[in-house]
N, C-alpha and C positions, 0 to 999 in steps of 0.2 A: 661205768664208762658211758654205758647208752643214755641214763641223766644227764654228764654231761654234758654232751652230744646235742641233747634236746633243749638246755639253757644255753649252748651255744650265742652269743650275741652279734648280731651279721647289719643291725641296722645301725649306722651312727650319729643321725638324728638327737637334738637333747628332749631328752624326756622322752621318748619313743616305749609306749606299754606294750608293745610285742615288737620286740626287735628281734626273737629269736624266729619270728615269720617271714620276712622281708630282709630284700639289704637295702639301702640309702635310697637307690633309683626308684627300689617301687614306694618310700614313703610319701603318702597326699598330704599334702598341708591342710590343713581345717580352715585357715583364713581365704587363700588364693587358689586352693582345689591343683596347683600345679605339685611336680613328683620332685623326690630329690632333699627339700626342704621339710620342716616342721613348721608351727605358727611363731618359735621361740626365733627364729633364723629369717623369719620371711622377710621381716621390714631391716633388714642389718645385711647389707651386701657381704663383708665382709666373715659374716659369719657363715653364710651361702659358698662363698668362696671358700671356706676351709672344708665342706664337703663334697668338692667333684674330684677330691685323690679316690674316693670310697665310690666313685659313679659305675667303675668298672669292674666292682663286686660283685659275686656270684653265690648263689644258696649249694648245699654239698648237691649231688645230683641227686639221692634218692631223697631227697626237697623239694626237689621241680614240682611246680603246680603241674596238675594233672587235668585240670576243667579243661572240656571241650573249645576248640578254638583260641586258646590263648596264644597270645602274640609272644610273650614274656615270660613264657617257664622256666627260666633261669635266675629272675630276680625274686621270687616268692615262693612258699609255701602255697597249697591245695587253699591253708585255713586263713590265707589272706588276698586271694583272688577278689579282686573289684571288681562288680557287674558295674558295668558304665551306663546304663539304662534304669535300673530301678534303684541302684547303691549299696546293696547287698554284698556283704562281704561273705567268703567261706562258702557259699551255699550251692552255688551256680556258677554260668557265665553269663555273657548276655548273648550270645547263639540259643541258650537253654532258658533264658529270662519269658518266663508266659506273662509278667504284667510289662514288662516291655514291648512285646508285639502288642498286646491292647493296644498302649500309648501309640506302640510307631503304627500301626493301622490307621487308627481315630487321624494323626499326621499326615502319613499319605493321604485319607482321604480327601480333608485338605487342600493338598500341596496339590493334588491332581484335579479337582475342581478348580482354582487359581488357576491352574495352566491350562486349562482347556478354555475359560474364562481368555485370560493373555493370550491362547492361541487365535481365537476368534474375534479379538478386535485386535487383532496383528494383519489377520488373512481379510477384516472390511480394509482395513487402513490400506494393504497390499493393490485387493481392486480398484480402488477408490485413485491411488496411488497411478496403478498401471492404465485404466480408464481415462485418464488424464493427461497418459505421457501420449497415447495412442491417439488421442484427441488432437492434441497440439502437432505432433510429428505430421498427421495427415493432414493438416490446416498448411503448416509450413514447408514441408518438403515433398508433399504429392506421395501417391500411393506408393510405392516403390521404397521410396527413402525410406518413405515414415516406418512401412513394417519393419525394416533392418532396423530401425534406432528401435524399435518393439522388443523386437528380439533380444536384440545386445540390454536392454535395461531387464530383462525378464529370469537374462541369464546371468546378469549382475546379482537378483536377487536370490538365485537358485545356489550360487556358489558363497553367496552372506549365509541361506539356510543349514549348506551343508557345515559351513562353519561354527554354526551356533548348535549345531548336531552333536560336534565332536569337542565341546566345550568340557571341563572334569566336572566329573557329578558331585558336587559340592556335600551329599546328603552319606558320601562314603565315610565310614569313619577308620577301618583296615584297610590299608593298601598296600598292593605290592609295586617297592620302587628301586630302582639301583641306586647305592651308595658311590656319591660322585669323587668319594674319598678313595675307598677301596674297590670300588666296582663291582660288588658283591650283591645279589640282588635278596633283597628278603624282605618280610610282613612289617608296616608300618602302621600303629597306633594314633591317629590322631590326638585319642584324648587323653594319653599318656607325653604330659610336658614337663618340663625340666628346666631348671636356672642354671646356666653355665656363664663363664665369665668371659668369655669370647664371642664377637656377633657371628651374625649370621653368614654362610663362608658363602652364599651368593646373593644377597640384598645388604650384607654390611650393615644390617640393623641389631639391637641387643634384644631382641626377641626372643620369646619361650624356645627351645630348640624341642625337635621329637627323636626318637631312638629308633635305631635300625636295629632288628630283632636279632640278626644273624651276626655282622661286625659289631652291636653295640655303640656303633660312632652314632653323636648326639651333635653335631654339626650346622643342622640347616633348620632352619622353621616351620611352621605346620603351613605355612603361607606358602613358602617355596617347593618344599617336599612334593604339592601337588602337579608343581609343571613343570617336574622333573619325566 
């Protein structure tokens, strides 16, 4: 009984070599890297379409991946956990990935030079900017005026800052969002995407869609999930 148990087949994928690991949602395609599909199914809609009845598939529970940090313990075995950082299957997570922090360090470093870079010919452009309005306001409207128009343009730019402050951090790849279906809030994978055959239920495009970890609804796109 316990063999069959373990040949169990949970993925419906064609041609899928460990389907007894995964169900439908967690399979990657090898062509498009998106979830749901095979490479046999990618380029054929309608053959994509005949696997989102199997989207709401579940592994038995003592199946549940067990790695650290997983979004998706419900769609996978332990021995088919995808590290989304180095591609390691089975082994890890990517909470637990050491040649992923390399990479994502070496990146930050990066991305934080650029932006101190972009900071600082933001903040000449700014003076350069505000030295100019300050210039003109006291040429044209006398001492008085001119510093109120100073002001008000100074505090123009402080409430632009604070907006680009509170802009989403693009570099998130789990996030936690409410489902605008069910209103249920739980962990969203960025880089777990998926074909469904319905657009997307707030830009109305046919976009990859991502999975709410807790309802499972696959509804909105990685575009819009963010500014929810």
């Amino acid at each position: 009984m316990a063999a069959a148990s373990q040949l169990e087949t949970h993925c419906k994928v064609q041609g899928c070599r460990f389907s007894q690991y995964h169900t439908t949602i967690a399979h990657r395609c090898g062509t498009c890297h998106s979830y749901g599909h095979g490479q046999i199914e990618c380029s054929h809609d309608s053959l994509k379409q005949s696997l989102t009845d199997f989207l709401q598939d579940q592994m038995p529970e003592q199946q549940y991946c067990t790695h650290n940090g997983c979004a998706y313990p419900w769609s996978h075995a332990p021995e088919s956990h995808h590290c989304f950082r180095c591609g390691q299957r089975g082994s890890h997570s990517a909470q637990d990935c050491t040649a992923g922090r390399s990479m994502i360090r070496h990146s930050e470093i990066a991305e934080q030079t650029e932006q101190m870079g972009r900071l600082e010919r933001s903040r000449e452009q700014e003076h350069r900017y505000q030295s100019q309005i300050f210039s003109d306001s006291m040429t044209e409207g006398g001492g008085g005026g001119g510093r109120s128009s100073f002001n008000n343009q100074s505090a123009t730019k402080e409430e632009e800052h604070a907006i680009n402050m509170n802009t989403v951090d693009e570099s998130a790849q789990v996030i936690y969002k409410k489902c605008p279906m069910c209103r249920e809030c739980s962990n969203v994978d960025l880089n777990m995407q998926i074909y469904t055959d319905s657009p997307c239920s707030i830009c109305m495009e046919h976009n990859k869609k991502i999975i709410f970890s807790g309802c499972k609804h696959a509804n909105i796109c990685g575009t819009c999930v963010r500014l929810l």
